[in-house]
C-alpha positions in Angstrom: 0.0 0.0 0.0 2.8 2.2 -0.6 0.9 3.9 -3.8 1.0 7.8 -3.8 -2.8 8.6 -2.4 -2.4 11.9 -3.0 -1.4 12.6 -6.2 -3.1 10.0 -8.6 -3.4 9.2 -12.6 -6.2 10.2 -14.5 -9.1 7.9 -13.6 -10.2 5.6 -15.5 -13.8 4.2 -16.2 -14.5 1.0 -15.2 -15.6 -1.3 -17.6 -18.3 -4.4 -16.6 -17.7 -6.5 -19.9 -16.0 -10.1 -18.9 -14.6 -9.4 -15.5 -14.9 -11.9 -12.3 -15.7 -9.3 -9.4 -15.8 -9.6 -5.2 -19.1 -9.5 -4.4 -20.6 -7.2 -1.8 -20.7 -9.3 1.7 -21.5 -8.4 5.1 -18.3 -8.2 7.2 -16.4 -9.7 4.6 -16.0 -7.3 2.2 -13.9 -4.5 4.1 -10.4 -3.5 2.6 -7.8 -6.5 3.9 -9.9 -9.4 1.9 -10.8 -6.3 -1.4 -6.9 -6.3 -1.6 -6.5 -9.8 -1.2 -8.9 -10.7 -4.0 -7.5 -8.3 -6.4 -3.8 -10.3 -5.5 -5.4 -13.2 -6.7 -7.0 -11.6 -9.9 -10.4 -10.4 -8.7 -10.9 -7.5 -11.9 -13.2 -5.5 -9.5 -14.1 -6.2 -5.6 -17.4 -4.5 -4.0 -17.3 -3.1 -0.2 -19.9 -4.4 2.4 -23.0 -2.5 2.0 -22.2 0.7 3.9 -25.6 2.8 5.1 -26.0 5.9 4.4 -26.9 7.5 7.3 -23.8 6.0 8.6 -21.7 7.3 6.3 -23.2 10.7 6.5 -21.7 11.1 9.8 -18.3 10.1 9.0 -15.6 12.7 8.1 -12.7 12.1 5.2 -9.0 11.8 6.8 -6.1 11.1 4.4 -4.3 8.7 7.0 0.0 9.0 5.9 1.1 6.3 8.2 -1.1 3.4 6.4 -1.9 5.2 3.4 -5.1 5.1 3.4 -8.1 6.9 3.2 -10.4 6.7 6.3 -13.6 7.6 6.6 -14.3 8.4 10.8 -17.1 8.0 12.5 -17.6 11.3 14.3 -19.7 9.7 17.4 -17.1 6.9 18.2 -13.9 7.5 15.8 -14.6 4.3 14.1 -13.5 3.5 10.6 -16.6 3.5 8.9 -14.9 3.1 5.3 -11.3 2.9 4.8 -9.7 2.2 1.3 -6.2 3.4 -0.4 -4.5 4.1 -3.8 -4.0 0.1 -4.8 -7.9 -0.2 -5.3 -8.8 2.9 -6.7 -9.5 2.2 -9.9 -11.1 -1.5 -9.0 -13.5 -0.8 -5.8 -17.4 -0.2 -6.2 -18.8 0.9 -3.2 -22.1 -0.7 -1.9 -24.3 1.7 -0.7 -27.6 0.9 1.6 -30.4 3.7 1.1 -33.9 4.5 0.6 -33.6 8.2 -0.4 -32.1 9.5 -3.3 -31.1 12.9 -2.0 -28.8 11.0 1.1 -27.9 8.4 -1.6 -26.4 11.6 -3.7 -24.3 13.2 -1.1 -22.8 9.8 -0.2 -21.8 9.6 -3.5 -20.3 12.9 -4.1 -18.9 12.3 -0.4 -16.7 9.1 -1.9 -16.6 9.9 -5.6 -12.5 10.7 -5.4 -12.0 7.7 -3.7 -14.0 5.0 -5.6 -14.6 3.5 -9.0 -18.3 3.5 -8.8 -21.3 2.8 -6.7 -23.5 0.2 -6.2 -27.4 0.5 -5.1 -28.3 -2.5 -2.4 -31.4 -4.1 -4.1 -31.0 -7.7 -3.0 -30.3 -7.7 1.1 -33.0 -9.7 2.4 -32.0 -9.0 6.0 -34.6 -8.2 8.7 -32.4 -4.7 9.2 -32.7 -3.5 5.4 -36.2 -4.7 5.2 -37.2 -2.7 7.7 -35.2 0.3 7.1 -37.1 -0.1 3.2 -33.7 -0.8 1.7 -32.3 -3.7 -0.1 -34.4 -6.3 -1.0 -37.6 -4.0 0.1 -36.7 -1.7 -3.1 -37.4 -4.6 -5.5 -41.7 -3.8 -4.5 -40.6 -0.2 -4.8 -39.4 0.8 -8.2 -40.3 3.9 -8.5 -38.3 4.7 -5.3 -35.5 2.4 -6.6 -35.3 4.3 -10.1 -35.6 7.8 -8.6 -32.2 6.5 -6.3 -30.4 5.3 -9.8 -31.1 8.2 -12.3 -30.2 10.9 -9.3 -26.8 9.0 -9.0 -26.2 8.9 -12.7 -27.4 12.4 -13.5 -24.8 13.8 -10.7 -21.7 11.5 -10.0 -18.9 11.6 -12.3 -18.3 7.4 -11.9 -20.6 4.5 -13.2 -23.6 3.8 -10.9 -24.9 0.2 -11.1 -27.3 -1.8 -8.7 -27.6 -5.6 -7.6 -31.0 -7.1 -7.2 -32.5 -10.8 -6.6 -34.9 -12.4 -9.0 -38.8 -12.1 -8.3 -40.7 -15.4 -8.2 -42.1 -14.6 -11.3 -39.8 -13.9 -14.7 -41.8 -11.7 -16.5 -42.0 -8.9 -13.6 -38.1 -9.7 -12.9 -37.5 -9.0 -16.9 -39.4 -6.0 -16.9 -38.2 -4.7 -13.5 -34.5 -4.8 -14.9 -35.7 -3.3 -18.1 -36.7 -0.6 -15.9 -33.8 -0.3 -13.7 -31.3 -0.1 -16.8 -33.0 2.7 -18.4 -31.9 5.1 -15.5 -28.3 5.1 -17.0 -27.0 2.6 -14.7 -23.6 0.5 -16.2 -24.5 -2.4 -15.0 -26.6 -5.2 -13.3 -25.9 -7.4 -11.1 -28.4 -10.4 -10.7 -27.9 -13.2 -7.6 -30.4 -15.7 -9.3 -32.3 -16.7 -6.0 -35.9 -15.3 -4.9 -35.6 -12.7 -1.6 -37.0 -16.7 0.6 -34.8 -19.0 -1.2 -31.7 -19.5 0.6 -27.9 -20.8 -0.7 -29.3 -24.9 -0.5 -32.0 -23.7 -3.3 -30.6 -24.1 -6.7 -29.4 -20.8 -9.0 -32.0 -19.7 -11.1 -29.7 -19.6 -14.0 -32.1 -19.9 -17.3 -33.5 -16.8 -15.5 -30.2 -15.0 -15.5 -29.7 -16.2 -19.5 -33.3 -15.0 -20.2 -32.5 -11.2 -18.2 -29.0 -11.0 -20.4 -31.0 -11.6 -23.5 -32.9 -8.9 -23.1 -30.6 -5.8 -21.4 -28.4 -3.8 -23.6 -26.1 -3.0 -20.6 -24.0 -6.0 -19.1 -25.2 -8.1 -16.8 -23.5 -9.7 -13.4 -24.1 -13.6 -13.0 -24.1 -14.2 -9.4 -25.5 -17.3 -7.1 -23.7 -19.6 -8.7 -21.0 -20.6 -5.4 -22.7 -24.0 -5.1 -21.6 -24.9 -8.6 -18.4 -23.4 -8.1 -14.9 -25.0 -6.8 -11.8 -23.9 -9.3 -11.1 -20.5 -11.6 -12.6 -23.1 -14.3 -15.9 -23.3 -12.7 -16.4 -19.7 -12.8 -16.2 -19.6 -16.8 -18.3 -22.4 -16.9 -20.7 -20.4 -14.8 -20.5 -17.4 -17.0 -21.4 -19.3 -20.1 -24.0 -21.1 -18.6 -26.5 -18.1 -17.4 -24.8 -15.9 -20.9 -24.0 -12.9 -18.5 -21.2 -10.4 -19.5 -19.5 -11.1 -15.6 -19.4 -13.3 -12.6 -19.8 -12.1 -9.2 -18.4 -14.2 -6.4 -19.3 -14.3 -2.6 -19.4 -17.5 -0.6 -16.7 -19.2 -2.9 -14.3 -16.4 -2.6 -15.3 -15.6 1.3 -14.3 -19.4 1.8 -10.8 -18.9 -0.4 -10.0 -16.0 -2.2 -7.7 -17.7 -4.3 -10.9 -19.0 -6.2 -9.8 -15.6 -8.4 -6.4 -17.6 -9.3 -6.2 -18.7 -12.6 -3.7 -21.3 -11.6 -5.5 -23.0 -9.3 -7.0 -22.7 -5.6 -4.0 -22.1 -2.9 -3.8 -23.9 0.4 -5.6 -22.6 2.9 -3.1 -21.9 5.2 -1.3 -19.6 2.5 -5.1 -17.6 2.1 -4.9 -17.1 6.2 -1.3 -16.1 6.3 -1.8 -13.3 3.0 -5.1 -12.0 4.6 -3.5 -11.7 8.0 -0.7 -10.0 6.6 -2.7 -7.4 5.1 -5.0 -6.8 8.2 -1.8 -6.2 10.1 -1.0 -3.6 7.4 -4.5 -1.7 7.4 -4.9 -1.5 10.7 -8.1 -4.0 10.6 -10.4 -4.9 13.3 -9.9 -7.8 15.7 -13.4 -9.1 15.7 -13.6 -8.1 11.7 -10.1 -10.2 11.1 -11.4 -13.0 13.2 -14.7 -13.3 11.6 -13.5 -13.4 8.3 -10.8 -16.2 9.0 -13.5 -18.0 11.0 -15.1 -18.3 7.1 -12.3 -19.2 5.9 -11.5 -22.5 8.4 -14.6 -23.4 8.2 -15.0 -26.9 10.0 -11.2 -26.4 10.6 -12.1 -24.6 13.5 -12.7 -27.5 15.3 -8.8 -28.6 15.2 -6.9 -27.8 17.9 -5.2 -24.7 15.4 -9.0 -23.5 15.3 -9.5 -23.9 18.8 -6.5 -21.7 19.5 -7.8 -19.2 17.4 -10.9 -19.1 18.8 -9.6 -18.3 22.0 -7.2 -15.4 20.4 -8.7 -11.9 20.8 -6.2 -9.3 19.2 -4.6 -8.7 16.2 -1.1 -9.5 18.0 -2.8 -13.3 19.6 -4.3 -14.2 16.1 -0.7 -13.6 14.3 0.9 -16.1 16.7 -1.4 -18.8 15.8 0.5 -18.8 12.3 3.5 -17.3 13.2 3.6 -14.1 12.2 4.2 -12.6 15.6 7.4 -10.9 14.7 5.9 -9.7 11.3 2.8 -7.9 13.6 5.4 -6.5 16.3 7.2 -5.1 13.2 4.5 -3.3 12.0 3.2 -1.9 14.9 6.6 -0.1 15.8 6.7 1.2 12.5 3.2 2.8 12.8 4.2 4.3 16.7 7.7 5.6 14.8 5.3 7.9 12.5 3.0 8.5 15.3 0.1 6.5 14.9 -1.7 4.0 18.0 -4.3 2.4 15.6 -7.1 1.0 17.0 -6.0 0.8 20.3 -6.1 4.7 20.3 -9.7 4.5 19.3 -12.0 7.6 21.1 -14.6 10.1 20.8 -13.9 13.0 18.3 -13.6 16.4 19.2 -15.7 19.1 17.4 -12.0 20.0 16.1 -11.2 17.1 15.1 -14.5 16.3 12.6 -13.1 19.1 9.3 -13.7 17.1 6.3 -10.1 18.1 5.1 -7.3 15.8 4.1 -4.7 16.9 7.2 -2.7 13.4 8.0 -3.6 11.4 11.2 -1.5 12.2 13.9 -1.3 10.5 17.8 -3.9 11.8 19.6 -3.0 13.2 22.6 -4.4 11.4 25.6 -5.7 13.7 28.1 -4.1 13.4 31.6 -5.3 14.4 35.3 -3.1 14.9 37.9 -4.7 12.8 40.6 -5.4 10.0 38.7 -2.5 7.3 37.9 -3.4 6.6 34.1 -2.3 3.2 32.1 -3.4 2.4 28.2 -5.2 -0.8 29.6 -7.4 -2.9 27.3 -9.6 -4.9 29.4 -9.3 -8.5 26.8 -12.5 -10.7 28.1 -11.3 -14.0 26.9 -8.2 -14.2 29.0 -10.4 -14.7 31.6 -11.8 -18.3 32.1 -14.3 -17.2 34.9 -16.2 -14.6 36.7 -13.7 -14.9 39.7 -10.4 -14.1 37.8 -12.1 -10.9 36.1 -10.1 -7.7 37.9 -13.0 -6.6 39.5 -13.6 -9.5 41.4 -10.3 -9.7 42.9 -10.5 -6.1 43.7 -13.5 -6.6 45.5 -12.3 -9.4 47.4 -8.9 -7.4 48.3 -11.0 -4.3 49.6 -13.0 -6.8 51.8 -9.8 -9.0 53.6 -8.1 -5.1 53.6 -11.0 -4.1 55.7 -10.9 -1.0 53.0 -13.8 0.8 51.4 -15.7 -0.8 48.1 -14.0 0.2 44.8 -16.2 3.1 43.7 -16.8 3.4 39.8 -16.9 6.9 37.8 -17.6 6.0 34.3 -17.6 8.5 31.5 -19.5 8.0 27.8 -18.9 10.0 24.9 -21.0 8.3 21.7 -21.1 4.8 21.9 -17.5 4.9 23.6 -17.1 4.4 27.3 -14.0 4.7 30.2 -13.7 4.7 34.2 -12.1 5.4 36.4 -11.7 3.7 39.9 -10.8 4.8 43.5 -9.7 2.7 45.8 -8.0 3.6 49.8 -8.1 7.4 48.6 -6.2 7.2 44.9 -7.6 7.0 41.5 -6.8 4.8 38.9 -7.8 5.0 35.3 -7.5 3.2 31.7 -7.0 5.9 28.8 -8.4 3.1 26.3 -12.0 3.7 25.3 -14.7 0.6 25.9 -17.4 -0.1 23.8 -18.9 -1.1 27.1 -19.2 0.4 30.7 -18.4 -3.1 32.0 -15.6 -3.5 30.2 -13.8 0.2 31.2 -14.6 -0.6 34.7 -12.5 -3.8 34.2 -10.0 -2.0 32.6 -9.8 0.7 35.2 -9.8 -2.2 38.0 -6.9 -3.6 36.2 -4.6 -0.3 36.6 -5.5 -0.4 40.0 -4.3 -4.0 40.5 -1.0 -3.4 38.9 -0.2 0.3 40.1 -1.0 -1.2 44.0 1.7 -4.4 43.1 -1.2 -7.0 43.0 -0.1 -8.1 39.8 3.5 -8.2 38.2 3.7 -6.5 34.7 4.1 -10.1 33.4 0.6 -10.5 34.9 -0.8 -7.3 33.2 0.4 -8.0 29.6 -1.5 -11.6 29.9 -4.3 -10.2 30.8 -4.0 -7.5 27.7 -2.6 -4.6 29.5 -0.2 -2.3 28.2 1.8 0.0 30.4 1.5 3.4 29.0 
């Protein structure tokens, strides 16, 4: 990721003829596994489907030290969207909406850093379908066009959608028909009704009958059942006549499907993808999930079990040895200044300018009277109730014959920290918890080690940094 972000070559337009494309998936599709598919040959690769609303509260920050681009989340400082220079050109940005006028200033919100946009038609999730988005749009087409023609009247980069097929092929026909004469570049198609599930088969005489009739190309997807090697996929294309393939649960399950010489072992696919979560910063629980998909019924061996029971970024590169690779790293990001995610917290009014300034260290803020550690509180190091700090706190203020703990807890956004006193001092964490429990562990955890109730060796177990 070491391309210039800054200064960039003229764009170029994306083209939908003949490409094998990363579908859009839930907590999949974030930036480590996009770069990771185009490695392997993936022509374009979709993000999750992002919603708008939360996207509208996000702020652009050009981030130097990972060059990337992040898009913050100004309640928590959460990455709600973060991409860089290598995809540029290749990444089509799902967007989840049911208004055209907050689908419009998403897109010229992203338009610099994507290669197109992509209207969420086919979501049949309870959360969409609520919210009147995804797969609700297919019974509301006039909604759905008035979305696609603003988007293609005002961005400067191709607009397409992805929908599912109605039970019926004559409405699906002419609702496509429809939908491509907004302007949009492309179609996607997944070739399953909004009940049937990944068991049903692929409607694929559907998807041949749909790319008969559309002038624009059309994007085969569904077919992952049918599909095991790079071969597969052209066999899929040719089958349902579509101009592309789009790929979810066979590239979620080895992104090397996009290698035209042949599927990699899976233990290479972990490795690569780790490698390139270390590099952008990703999310524990985001990294986890998606290697999760990849093991499969592997995690059952005692490798998955270990990893299962990892909980950073740092525990999940020692499963396959890439500890020294992930220590590496991270001093190289706190050389140029940067904490990552461990130096998550609210934003400032200050802080929220939609500029491109580069993302410095924050500065944590410090009180006097109040001994301050960075102290993540890590929930699975801790087999049971009784071992959690605040339990052996408890029980040390009872034998001491010393007042209870008390528990000041502070909550800015969705973000939360405490801070504990105990026989007259206070003892705080300066990591922010997306829990109240969770920072009063944390602060309970300072306390333990500041008072010599547990060694530093003790502390760095349990997920505590000295700061």
């Amino acid at each position: 990721m070491e391309e210039d972000i800054v200064t960039m070559p003229e764009r170029k337009r994306l083209n939908y003829e003949n490409k094998i494309i990363l579908a859009p998936m839930v907590r999949i599709g974030t930036l480590p596994m996009r770069l990771l598919a185009l490695d392997y040959g993936a022509d374009i690769v979709y993000t999750e489907e992002l919603i708008d609303w939360k996207l509208l509260r996000s702020f652009r920050r050009v981030n130097d030290v990972l060059g990337t681009v992040d898009y913050i989340d100004k309640t928590d400082g959460t990455v709600t969207f973060r991409t860089c220079a290598k995809e540029r050109d290749k990444v089509v940005l799902q967007i989840g909406t049911c208004d055209a006028t907050r689908a419009l200033k998403v897109g010229k919100m992203v338009e610099q850093d994507v290669a197109g946009i992509d209207l969420n038609m086919g979501c049949p999730k309870l959360f969409s379908m609520l919210g009147k988005m995804g797969a609700a749009l297919l019974q509301e087409p006039e909604t759905a066009t008035d979305i696609l023609r603003t988007l293609v009247d005002s961005l400067n980069i191709p607009v397409t959608c992805k929908i599912r097929v109605l039970p019926d092929l004559q409405k699906t026909i002419e609702l496509c028909e429809r939908l491509a004469s907004t302007g949009i570049s492309a179609i996607a198609v997944h070739g399953r009704t909004v009940s049937e599930r990944p068991q049903h088969p692929n409607r694929n005489e559907v998807l041949k009958t749909i790319s008969s009739k559309l002038t624009i190309p059309v994007i085969a997807n569904g077919g992952s059942r049918e599909i095991q090697t790079y071969f597969d996929i052209l066999k899929f294309k040719n089958v349902t006549g579509c101009s592309s393939v789009m790929l979810a649960r066979a590239a979620e399950w080895n992104c090397s499907i996009f290698c035209k010489e042949g599927l990699l072992p899976m233990e290479n696919v972990i490795k690569a993808y780790i490698k390139y979560a270390v590099d952008c910063d990703n999310s524990p629980s985001n990294t986890k999930y998606c290697i999760q998909n990849i093991l499969r019924e592997q995690q059952k061996s005692p490798l998955g079990k270990r990893f299962l029971n990892s909980q950073t970024l740092e525990q999940i590169c020692d499963v396959w040895k890439l500890s020294e690779y992930c220590r590496t790293k991270r001093k190289e990001f706190e050389a140029k200044g940067f904490l990552g995610r461990s130096q998550v917290s609210p934003m400032k009014e200050d802080e929220t300018r939609n500029d491109d300034q580069s993302c410095n260290k924050r500065k944590l803020s410090e009180e006097e009277d109040i001994i301050l550690m960075h102290c993540a509180f890590l929930r699975n190091n801790y087999a049971t109730d009784l071992e959690l700090p605040k339990t052996i706190l408890h029980k040390w203020a009872q034998t001491q014959r010393k007042k209870m703990p008390q528990y000041e807890t502070k909550q800015k956004g969705k973000l939360f920290r405490s801070v504990i006193t105990v026989d007259g001092r206070r003892y705080g964490s300066s990591f922010w918890e997306k829990n109240k429990k969770w920072a009063e562990q944390g602060a309970a955890l300072v306390c333990l080690f500041s008072m010599g109730l547990i060694s530093e060796k003790a502390l760095a177990e349990s997920g505590g940094v000295p700061s």
